[in-house]
C-alpha distance (Angstrom), angle and dihedral (degrees) to the residues before:
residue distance angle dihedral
X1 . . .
X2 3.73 . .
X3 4.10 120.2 .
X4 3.79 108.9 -170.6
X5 3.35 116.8 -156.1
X6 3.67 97.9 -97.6
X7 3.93 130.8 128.2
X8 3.32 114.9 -61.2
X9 3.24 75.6 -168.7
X10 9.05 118.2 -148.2
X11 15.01 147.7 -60.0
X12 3.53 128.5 137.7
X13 3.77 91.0 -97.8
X14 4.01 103.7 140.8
X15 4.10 85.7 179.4
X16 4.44 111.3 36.5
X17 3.72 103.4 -159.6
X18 3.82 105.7 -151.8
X19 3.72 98.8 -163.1
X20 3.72 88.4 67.4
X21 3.90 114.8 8.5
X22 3.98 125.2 -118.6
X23 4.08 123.4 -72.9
X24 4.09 79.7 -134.2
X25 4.21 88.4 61.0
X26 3.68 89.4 64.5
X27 3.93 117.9 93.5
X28 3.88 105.9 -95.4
X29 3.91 133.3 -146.3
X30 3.88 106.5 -142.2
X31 3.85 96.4 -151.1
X32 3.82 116.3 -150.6
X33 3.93 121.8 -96.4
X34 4.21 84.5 -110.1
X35 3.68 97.7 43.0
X36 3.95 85.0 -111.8
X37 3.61 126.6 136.6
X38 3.72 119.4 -164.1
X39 4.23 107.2 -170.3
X40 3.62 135.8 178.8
X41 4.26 114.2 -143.8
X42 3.84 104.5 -88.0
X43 3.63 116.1 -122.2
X44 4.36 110.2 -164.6
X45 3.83 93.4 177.4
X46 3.41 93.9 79.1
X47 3.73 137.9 55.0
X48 4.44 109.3 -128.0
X49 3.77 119.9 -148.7
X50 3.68 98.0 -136.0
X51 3.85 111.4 -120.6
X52 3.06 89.1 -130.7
X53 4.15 106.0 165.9
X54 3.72 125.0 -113.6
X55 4.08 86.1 -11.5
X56 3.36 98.0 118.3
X57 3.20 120.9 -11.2
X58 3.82 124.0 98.4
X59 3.96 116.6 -90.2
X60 3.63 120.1 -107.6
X61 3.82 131.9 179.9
X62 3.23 91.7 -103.3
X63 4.04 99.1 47.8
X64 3.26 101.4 30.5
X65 4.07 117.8 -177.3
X66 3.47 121.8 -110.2
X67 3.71 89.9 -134.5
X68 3.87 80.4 79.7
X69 3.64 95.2 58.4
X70 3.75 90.8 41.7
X71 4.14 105.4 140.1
X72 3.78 130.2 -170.0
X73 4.02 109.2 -90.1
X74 3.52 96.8 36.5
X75 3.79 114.6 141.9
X76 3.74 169.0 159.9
X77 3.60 150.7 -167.0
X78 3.58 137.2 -162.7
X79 3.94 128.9 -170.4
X80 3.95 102.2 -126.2
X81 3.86 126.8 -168.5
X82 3.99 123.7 169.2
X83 3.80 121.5 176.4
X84 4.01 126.6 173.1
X85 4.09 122.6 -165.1
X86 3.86 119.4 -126.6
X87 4.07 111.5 -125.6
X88 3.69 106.3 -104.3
X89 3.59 97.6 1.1
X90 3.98 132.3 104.6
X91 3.59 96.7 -140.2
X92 4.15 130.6 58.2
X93 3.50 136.0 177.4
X94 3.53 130.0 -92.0
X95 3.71 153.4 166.1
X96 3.90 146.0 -173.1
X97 3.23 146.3 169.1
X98 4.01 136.6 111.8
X99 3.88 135.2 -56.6
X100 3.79 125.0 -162.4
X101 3.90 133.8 -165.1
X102 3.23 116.6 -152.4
X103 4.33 133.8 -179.6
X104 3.94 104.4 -144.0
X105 3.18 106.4 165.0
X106 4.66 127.6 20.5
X107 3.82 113.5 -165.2
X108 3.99 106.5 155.0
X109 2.78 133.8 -61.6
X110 3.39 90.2 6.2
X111 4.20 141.1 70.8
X112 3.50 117.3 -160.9
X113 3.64 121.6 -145.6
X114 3.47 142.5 -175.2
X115 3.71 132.9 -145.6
X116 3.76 129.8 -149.0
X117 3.72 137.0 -174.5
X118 3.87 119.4 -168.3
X119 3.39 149.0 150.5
X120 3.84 119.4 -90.1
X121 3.80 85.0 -98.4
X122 3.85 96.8 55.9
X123 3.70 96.7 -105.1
X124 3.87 123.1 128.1
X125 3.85 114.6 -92.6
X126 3.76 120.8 -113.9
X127 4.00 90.9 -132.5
X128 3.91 107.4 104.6
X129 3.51 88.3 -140.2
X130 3.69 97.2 54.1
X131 3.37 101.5 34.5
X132 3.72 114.4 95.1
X133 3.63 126.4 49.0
X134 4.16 112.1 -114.0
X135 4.16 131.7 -156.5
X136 3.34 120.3 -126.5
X137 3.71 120.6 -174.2
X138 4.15 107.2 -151.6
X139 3.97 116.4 -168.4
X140 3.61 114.1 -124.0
X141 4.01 89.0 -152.8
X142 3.64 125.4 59.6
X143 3.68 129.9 -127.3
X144 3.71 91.6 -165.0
X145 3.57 141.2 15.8
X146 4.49 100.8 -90.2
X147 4.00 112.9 -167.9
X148 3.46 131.1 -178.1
X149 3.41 127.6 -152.4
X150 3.86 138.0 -172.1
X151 3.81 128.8 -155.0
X152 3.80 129.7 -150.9
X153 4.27 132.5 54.2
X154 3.41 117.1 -35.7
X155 3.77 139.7 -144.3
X156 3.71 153.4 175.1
X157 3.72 129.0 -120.0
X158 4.12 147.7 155.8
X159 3.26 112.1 -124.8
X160 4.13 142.6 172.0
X161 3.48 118.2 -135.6
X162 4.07 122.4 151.2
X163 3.58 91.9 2.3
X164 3.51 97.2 -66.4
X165 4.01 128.3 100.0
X166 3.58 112.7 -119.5
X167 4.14 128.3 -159.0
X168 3.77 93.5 -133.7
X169 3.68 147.7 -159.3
X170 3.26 138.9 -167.9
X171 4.20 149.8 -166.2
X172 3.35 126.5 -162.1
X173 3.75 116.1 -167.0
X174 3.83 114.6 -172.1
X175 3.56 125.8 -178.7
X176 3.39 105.6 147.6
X177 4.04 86.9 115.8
X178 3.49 84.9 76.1
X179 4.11 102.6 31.3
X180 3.59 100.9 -85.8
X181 3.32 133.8 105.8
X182 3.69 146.2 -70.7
X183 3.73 108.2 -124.6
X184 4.05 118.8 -164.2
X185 3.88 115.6 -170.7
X186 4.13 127.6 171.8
X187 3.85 117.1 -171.5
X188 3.75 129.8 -174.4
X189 3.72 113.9 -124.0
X190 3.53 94.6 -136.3
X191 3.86 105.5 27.9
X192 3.97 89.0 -162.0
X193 4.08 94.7 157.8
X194 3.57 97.3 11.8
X195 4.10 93.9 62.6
X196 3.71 83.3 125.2
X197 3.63 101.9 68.8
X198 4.20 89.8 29.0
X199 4.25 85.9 -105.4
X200 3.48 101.6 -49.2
X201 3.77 116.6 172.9
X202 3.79 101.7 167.9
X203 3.84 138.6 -17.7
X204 3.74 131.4 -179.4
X205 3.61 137.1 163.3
X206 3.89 134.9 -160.1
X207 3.86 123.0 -149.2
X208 3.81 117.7 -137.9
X209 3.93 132.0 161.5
X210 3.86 132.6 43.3
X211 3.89 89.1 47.2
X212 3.88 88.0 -66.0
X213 4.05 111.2 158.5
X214 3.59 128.2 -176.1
X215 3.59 148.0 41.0
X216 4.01 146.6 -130.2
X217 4.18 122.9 -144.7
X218 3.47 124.3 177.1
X219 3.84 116.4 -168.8
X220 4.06 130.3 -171.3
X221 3.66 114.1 -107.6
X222 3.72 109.9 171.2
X223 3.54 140.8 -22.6
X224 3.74 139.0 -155.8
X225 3.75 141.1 -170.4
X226 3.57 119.9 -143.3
X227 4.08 138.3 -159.4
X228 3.33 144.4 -77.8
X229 4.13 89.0 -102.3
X230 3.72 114.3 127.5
X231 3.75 97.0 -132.0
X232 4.05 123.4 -148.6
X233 4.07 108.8 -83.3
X234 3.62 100.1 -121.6
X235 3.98 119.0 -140.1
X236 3.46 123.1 -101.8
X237 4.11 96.1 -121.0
X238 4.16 87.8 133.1
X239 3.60 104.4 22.7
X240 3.95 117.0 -173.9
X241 3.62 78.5 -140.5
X242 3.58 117.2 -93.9
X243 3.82 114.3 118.5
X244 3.78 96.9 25.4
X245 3.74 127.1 82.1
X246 4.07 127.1 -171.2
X247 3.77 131.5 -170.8
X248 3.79 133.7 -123.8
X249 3.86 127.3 -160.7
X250 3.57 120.4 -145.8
X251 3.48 130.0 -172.0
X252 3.63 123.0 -171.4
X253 3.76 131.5 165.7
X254 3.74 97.4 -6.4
X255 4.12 91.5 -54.3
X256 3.67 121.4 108.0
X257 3.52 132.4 -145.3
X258 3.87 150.5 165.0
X259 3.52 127.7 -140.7
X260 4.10 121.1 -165.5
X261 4.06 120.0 -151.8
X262 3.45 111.5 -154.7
X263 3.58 122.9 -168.9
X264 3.60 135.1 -168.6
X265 3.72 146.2 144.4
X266 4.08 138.0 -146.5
X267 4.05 128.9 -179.2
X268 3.63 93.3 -18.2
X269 3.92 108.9 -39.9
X270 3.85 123.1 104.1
X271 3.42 118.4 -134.5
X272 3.66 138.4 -147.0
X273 3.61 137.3 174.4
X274 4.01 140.7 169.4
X275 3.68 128.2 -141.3
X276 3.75 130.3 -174.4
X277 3.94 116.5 -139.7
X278 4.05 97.8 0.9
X279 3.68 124.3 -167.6
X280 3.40 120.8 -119.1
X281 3.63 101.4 -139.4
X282 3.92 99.6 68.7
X283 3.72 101.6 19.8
X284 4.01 100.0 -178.8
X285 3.83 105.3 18.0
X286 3.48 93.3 146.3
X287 4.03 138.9 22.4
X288 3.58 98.7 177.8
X289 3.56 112.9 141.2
X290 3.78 86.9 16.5
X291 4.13 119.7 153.0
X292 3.86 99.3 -92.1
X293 4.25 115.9 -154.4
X294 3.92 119.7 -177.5
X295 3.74 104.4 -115.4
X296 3.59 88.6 -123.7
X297 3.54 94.8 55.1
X298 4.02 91.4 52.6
X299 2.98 88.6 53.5
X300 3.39 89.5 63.9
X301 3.76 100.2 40.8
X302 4.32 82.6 53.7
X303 3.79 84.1 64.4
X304 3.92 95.1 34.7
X305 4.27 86.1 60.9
X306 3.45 92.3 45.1
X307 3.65 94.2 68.5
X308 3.87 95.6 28.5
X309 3.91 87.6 62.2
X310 3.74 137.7 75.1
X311 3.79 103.1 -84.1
X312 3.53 92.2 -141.5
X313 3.72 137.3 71.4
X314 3.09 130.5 -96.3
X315 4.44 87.5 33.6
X316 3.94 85.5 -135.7
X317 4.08 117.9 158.0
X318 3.35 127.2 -151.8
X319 3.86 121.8 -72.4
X320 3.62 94.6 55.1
X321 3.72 123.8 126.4
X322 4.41 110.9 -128.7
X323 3.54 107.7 -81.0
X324 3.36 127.3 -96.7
X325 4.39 123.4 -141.1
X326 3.92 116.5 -120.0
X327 3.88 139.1 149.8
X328 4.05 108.7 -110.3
X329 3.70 100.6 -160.2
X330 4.03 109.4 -150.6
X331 3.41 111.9 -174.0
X332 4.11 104.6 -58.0
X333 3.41 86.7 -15.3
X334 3.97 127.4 102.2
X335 3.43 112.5 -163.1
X336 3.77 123.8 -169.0
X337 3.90 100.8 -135.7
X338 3.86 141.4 175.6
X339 4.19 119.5 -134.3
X340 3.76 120.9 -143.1
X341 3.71 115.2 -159.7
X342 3.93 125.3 -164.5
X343 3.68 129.0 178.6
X344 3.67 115.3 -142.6
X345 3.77 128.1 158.7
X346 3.79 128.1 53.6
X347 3.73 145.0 -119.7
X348 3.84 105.9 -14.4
X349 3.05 99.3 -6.6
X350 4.08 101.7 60.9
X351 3.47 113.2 152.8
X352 3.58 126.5 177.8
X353 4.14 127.4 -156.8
X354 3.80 117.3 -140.0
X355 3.85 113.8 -166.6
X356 4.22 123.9 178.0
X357 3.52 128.9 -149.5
X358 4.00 133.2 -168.8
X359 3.77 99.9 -102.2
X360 4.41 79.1 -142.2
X361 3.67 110.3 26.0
X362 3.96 87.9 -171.8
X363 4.51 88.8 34.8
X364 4.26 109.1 119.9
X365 4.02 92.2 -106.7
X366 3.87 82.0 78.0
X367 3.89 92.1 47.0
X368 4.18 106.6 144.2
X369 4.03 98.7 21.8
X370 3.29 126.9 124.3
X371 3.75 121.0 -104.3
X372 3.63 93.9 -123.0
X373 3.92 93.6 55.3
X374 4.04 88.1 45.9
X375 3.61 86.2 72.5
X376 3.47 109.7 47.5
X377 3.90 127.9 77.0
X378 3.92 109.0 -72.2
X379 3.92 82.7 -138.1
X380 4.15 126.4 -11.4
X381 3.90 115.8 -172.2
X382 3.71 138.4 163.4
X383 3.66 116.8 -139.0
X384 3.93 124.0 -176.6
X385 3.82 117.1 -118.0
X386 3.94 113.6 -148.1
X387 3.72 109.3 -169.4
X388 3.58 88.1 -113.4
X389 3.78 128.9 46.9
X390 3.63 137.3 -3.6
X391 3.91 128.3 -17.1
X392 3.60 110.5 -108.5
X393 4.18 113.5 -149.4
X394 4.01 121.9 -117.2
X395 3.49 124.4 175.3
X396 3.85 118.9 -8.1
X397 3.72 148.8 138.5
X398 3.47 139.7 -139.3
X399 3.74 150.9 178.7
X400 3.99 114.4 -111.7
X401 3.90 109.3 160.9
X402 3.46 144.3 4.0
X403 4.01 136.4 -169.0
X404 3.78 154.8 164.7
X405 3.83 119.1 -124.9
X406 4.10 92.5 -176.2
X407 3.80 101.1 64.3
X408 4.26 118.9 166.3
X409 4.07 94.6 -4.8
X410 3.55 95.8 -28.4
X411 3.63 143.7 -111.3
């Protein structure tokens, strides 16, 4: 089975058990500190633009966004878990632990953060994907007006979460009548500390339909506000993605093409946008009408792949030959690399698909790439076999150049 090199594409529960899930995977009411519950009538048949403050709309000097006021030390945490059932089996596969954003350095217009996966002890996770710790550089101004909106009924609460009572809301998106999912969101009113993830004070959602399994929940922790130090920008050797692009060839039917990610990030969205035929001498100029994500809500997709992927490395199914070690050279950059080989096909028309890994998807040769590129196939190509003489290449894709476009603070 081919896997082009396309996106793939991020609770408490210190031991998952995979034969039956974790209590903490299950959508949770957080019940207010006096057992009241203040609640507005729900209305389903229409989606709500969560009023979210200063998430979206443009600052003014009277609402000014806390992005502005961001300071080195500033933080929070969440307790994550994500598990995902295995058709027909009794077991799954899971994980959990806790994820933390944190702003280390400011130098504007920009905030740089850093983002950590570990275990509930503090220790580094085993999952490649989760493993390391990435930078991402946020800017504190926007370039456009971002929103973010929520669909489903919502309702009003008081709540205790991080030792702190909270004015709440929340949104609860259900569409498992019609095989989607159930989606569970609590927001602060007044995100104060929690500007970073736009207020949020838990999230979970619950697959359903199409033989989907699982869920993901992410679930505030602690916070922490920091000083007025400037912090040291850090360099963008393992970007979570934001202020680095990379390009990808593609060649289908004959025709040849080359398609630029760019990826970026203002006042807590991520950004990501596609060109066709960049130019290398401004590679992100401009990320309007670029795909915008909550940062809260990538980080929940970022623990959605990593139980929706292969837990091992290199993600290599069945069929393949073992692997054999070669440099893939992309651009200036040598990569050590394993290739997978799989016959498919037969008599005359053999063909046989040839797909490269990173031999270290976290290893220095990648230094500057986005995560998501990391883990995808450096190059994956079909080539057809004749009995006699030399494969001739098909389809395919492959990695050929990678970036950053905010370099010491940005532009």
């Amino acid at each position: 089975m081919r896997r082009p090199l396309l996106r793939a594409p991020l609770l408490l529960c210190s031991a998952l058990l995979l034969g039956t899930g974790c209590e903490s995977m299950k959508p949770r009411a957080v019940s207010p500190a006096d057992g009241t519950t203040a609640t507005e009538p729900p209305d389903a048949s229409v989606p709500i633009e969560a009023s979210v403050p200063d998430a979206g709309a443009p600052a003014t000097d009277a609402t000014p966004s806390p992005w502005q006021r961001a300071r080195v030390g500033d933080r929070v945490e969440y307790a994550f878990s994500a598990h995902r059932g295995r058709p027909g089996a009794d077991s799954g596969v899971g994980v959990a632990g806790h994820v933390s954003l944190e702003v280390v350095a400011v130098q504007a217009p920009w905030a740089w953060l850093t983002v950590t996966f570990t275990d509930d002890q503090g220790r580094p996770l085993p999952h490649p994907r989760l493993s390391q710790p990435r930078v991402l550089p946020m800017r504190m101004e926007e370039t456009q007006p971002w929103k973010e909106e929520h669909r489903g009924q919502r309702s009003t609460e008081q709540t205790t979460a991080a030792g702190r009572s909270w004015d709440a809301r929340r949104f609860l998106d259900d569409r498992r009548p019609s095989d989607g999912p159930l989606q569970n969101r609590l927001y602060a009113n007044e995100p104060g500390p929690l500007y970073l993830t736009h207020g949020l004070l838990d999230a979970s959602t619950t697959l359903s339909g199409f033989g989907a399994s699982g869920s993901q929940q992410l679930t505030l922790v602690s916070f922490r506000q920091g000083t007025e130090a400037p912090g040291t920008v850090p360099v963008l050797d393992r970007p979570w993605g934001p202020g680095t692009w990379y390009d990808v060839r593609q060649d289908v039917s004959g025709t040849s093409s080359v398609r630029r990610v760019c990826l970026g990030a203002e006042r807590g969205f991520v950004l990501r946008k596609e060109l066709t035929g960049p130019s290398g001498e401004a590679p992100c100029a401009d990320l309007r009408d670029a795909e915008t994500t909550p940062l809260e809500e990538a980080l929940l997709a970022a623990v959605s792949e990593a139980v929706s992927q292969p837990q091992q490395w290199p993600p290599i199914a069945a069929g393949f030959a073992p692997p054999r070690r070669e440099t893939f050279t992309v651009a200036q950059h040598p990569v050590p690399a394993l290739v997978f080989e799989a016959p498919s096909g037969e008599g005359a028309e053999r063909r046989v698909q040839v797909t490269t890994y990173a031999a270290e998807p976290w290893g220095a040769a990648l230094n500057g790439l986005a995560d998501e590129a990391r883990f995808m196939p450096l190059a994956d190509a079909v080539y057809r076999a004749p009995p006699k003489g030399k494969r001739v290449p098909e389809d395919g894709t492959a990695l050929t150049g990678w970036g950053k476009w905010v370099i010491d603070g940005g532009r």
